[in-house]
LOKEZA-410768 format. One line per field, with one value per residue (C-alpha): residue number from 1; residue in three letters; chain; x, y, z. Coordinates in nm, 2 decimals. Each point is the difference from the previous one (the first is absolute). Example, Ala and Ser with C-alpha at 12.3 -4.5 7.8 and 13.67 -1.06 7.14 Angstrom:
nr: (1 | 2)
rest: (ala | ser)
kette: (A | A)
u: (1.23 | 0.14)
v: (-0.45 | 0.34)
w: (0.78 | -0.07)
END
This chain:
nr: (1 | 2 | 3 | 4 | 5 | 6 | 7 | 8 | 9 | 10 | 11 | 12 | 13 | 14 | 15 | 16 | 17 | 18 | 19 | 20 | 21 | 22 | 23 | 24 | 25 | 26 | 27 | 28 | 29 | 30 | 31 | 32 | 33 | 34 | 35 | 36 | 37 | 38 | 39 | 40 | 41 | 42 | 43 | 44 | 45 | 46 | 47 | 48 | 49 | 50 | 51 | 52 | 53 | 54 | 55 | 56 | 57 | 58 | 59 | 60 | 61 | 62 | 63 | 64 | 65 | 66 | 67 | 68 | 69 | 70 | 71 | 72 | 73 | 74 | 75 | 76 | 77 | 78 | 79 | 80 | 81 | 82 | 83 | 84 | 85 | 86 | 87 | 88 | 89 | 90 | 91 | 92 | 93 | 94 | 95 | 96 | 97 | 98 | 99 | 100 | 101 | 102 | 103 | 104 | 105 | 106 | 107 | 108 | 109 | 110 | 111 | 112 | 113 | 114 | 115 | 116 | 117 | 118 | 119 | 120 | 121 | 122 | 123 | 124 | 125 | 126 | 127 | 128 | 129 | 130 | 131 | 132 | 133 | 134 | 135 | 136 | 137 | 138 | 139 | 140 | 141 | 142 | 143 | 144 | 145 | 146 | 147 | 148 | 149 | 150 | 151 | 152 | 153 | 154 | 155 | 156 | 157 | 158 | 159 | 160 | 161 | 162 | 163 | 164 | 165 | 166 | 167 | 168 | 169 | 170 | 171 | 172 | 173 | 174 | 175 | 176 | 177 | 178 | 179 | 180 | 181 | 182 | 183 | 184 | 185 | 186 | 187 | 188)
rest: (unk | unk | unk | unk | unk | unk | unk | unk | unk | unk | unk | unk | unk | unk | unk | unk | unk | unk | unk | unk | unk | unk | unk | unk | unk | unk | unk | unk | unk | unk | unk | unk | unk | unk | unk | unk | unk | unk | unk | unk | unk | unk | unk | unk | unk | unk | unk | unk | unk | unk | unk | unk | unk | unk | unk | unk | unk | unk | unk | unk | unk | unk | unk | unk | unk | unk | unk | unk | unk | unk | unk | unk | unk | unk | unk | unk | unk | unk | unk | unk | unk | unk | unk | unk | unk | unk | unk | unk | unk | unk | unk | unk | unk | unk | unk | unk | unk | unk | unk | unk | unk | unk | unk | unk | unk | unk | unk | unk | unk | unk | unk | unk | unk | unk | unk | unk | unk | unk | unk | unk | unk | unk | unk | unk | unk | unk | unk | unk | unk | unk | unk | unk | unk | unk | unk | unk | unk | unk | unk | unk | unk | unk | unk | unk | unk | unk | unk | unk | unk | unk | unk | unk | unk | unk | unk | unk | unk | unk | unk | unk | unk | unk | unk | unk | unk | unk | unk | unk | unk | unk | unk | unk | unk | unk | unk | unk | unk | unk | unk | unk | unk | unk | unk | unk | unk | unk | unk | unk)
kette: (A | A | A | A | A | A | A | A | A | A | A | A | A | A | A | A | A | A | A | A | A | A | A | A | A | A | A | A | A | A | A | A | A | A | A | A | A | A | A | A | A | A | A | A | A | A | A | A | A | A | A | A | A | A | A | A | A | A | A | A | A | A | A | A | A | A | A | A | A | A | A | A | A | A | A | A | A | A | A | A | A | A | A | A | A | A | A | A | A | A | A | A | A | A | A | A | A | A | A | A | A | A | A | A | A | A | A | A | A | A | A | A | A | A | A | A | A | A | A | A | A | A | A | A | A | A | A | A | A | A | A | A | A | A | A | A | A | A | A | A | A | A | A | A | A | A | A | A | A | A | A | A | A | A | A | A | A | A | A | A | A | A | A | A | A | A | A | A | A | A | A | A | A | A | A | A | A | A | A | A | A | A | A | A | A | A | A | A)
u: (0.00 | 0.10 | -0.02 | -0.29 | -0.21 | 0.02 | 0.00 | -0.38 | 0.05 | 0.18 | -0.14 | -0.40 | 0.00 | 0.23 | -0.19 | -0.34 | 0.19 | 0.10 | -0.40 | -0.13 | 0.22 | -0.09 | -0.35 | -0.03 | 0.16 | -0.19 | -0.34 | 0.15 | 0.05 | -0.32 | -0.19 | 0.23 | 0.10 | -0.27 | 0.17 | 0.32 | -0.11 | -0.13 | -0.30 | -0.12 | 0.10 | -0.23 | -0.26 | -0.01 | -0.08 | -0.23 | -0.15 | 0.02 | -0.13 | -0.37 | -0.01 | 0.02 | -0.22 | -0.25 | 0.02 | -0.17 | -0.33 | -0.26 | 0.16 | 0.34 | -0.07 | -0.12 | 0.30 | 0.24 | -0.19 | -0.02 | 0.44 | 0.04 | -0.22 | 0.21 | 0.29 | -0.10 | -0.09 | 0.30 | 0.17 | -0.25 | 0.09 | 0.33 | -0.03 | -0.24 | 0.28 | 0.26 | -0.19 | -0.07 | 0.34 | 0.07 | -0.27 | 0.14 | 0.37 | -0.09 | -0.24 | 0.30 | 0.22 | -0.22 | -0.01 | 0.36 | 0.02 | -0.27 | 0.22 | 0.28 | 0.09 | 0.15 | 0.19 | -0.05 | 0.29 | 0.29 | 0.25 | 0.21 | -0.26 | -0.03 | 0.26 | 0.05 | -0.10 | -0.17 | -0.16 | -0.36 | -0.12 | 0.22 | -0.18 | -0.34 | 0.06 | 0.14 | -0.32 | -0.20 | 0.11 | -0.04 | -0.34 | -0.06 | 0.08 | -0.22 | -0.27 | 0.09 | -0.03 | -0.25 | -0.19 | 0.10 | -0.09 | -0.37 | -0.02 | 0.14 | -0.29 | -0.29 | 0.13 | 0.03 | -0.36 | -0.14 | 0.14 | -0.14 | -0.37 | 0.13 | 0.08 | -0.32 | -0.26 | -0.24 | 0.12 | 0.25 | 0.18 | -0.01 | 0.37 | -0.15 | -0.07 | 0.37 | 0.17 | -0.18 | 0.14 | 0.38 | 0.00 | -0.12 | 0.24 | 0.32 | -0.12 | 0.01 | 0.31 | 0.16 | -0.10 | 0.15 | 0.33 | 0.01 | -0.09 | 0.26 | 0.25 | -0.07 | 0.05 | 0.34 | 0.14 | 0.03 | 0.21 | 0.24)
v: (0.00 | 0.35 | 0.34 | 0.06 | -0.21 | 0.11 | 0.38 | -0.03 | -0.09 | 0.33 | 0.24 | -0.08 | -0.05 | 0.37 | 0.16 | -0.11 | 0.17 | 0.34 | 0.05 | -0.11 | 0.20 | 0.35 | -0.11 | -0.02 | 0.32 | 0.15 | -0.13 | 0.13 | 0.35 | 0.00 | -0.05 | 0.21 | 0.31 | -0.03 | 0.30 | -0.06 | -0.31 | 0.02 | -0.18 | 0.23 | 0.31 | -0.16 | -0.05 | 0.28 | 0.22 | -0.26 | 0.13 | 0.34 | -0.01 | -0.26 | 0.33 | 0.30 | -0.20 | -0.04 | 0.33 | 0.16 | 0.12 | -0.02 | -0.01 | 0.04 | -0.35 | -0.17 | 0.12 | -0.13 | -0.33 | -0.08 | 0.08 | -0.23 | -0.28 | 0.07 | -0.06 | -0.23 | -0.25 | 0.03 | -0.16 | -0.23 | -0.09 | -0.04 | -0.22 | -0.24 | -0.02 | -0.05 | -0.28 | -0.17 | -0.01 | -0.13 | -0.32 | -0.01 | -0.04 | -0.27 | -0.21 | 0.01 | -0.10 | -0.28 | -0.14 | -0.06 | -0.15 | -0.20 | -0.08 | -0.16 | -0.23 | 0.27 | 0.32 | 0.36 | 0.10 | -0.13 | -0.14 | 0.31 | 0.27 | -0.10 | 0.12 | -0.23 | -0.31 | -0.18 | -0.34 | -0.05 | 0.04 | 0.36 | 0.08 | -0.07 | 0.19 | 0.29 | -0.04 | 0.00 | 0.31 | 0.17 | -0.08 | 0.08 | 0.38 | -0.01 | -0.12 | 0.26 | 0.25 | -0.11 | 0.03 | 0.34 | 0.08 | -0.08 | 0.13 | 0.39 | -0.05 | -0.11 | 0.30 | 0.22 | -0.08 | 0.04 | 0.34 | 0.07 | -0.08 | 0.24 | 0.29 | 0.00 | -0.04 | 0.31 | 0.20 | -0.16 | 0.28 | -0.15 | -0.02 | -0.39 | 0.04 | 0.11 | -0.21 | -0.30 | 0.15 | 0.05 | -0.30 | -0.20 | 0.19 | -0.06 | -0.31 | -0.10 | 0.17 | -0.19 | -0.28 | 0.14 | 0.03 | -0.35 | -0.15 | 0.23 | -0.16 | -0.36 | 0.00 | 0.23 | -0.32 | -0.14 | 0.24 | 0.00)
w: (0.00 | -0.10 | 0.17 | -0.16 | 0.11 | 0.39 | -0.06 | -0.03 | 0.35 | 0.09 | -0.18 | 0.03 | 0.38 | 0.01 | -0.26 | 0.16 | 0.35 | -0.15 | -0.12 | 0.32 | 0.21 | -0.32 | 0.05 | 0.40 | 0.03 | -0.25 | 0.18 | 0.29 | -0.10 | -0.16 | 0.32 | 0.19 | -0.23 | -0.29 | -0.15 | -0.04 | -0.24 | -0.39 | 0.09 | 0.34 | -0.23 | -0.31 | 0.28 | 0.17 | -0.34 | -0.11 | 0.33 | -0.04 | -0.43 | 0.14 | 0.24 | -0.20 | -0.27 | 0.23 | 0.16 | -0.34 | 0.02 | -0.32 | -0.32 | 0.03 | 0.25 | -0.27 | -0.28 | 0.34 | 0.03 | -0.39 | -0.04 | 0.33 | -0.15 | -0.29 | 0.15 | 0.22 | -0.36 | -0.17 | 0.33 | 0.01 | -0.36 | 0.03 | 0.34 | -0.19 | -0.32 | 0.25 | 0.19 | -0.39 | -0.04 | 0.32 | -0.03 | -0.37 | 0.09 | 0.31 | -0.30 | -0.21 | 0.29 | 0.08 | -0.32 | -0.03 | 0.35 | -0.13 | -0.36 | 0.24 | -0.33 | -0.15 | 0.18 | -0.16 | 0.10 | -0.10 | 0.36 | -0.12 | 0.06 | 0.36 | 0.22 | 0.33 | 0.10 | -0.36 | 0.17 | -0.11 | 0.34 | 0.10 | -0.35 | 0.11 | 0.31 | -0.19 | -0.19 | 0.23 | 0.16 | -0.27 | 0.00 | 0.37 | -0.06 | -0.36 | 0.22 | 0.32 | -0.26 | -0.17 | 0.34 | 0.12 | -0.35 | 0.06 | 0.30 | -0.11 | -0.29 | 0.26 | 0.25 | -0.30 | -0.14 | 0.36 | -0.01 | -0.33 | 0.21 | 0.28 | -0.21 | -0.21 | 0.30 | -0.03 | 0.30 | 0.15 | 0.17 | 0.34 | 0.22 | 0.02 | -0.37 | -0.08 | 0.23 | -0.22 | -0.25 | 0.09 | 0.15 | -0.33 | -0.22 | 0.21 | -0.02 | -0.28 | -0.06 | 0.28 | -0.14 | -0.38 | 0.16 | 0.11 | -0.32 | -0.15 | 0.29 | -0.08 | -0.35 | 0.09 | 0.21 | -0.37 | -0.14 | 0.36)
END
């Protein structure tokens, strides 16, 4: 046996260390110091653009509410492409576990470890964070559609009513951001 074929066992268990320990600390100062994170800065003017929308009296409420249902689509949209590609990409994955007769890609391609069962786990973990995303994908779309309802109830000016809202946006833009996160393990 060559070098190569143990540095799987080096470098997965370390790399799967170094974005445990990146994500722990970044829960951590998320929870603790919101600001000083992309995501508590993204939610806190996500907060502050439901509340000046629905702050808007008569018309100039409804022009606010038609831009943020606008906007509110298009990420919609683009959560329900990204969560096609995700369930497209774990299909595909699963057929060529399923094809074990033949291997797509050629011993070379595949760095480490090449047995047929390190393959199938490498396989499989790929498919894991498909599916992960694929999931956190769904749920940003549901929390974004719910939003969508929020923002177009008659009269819905409320502090309840806007909290509903804010918390449904952030949301499903939590829930963007994971999706995002899962499919960036591939590229690490």
């Amino acid at each position: 046996m060559n070098i190569e074929e143990y540095i799987d066992v080096l470098l997965v268990p370390a790399g799967l260390l170094i974005m445990l320990v990146y994500h722990l600390f970044l829960l951590f100062k998320y929870f603790n110091m919101p600001l000083s994170t992309s995501i508590g800065y993204e939610n806190n003017d996500k907060r502050i653009w439901v509340g000046k929308i629905l702050q808007l009296q008569g018309d100039d409420l409804r022009k606010s509410v038609k831009t943020a249902l606008n906007v509110i689509s298009s990420s919609t949209t683009a959560t329900i492409y990204l969560a096609t590609i995700s369930l497209t990409l774990c299909s595909l994955i699963g057929a060529w576990m399923a094809n074990n007769t033949t291997n797509f890609f050629p011993r070379e391609l595949i760095y480490g470890n090449t047995s047929a069962s390190i393959v199938s786990i490498k396989y499989i973990c790929l498919l894991t964070c498909f599916l992960l995303g694929f999931s956190c994908f769904v749920q940003s779309a549901r929390n974004f559609v719910h939003s969508n309802f929020l923002l177009s109830t008659p009269g819905a000016t409320a502090k309840s009513d806007v909290k509903k809202v804010e918390k449904a946006v952030q949301r499903g833009s939590e829930f963007w951001l994971l999706g995002l996160r899962a499919l960036a393990i591939l590229c690490s």
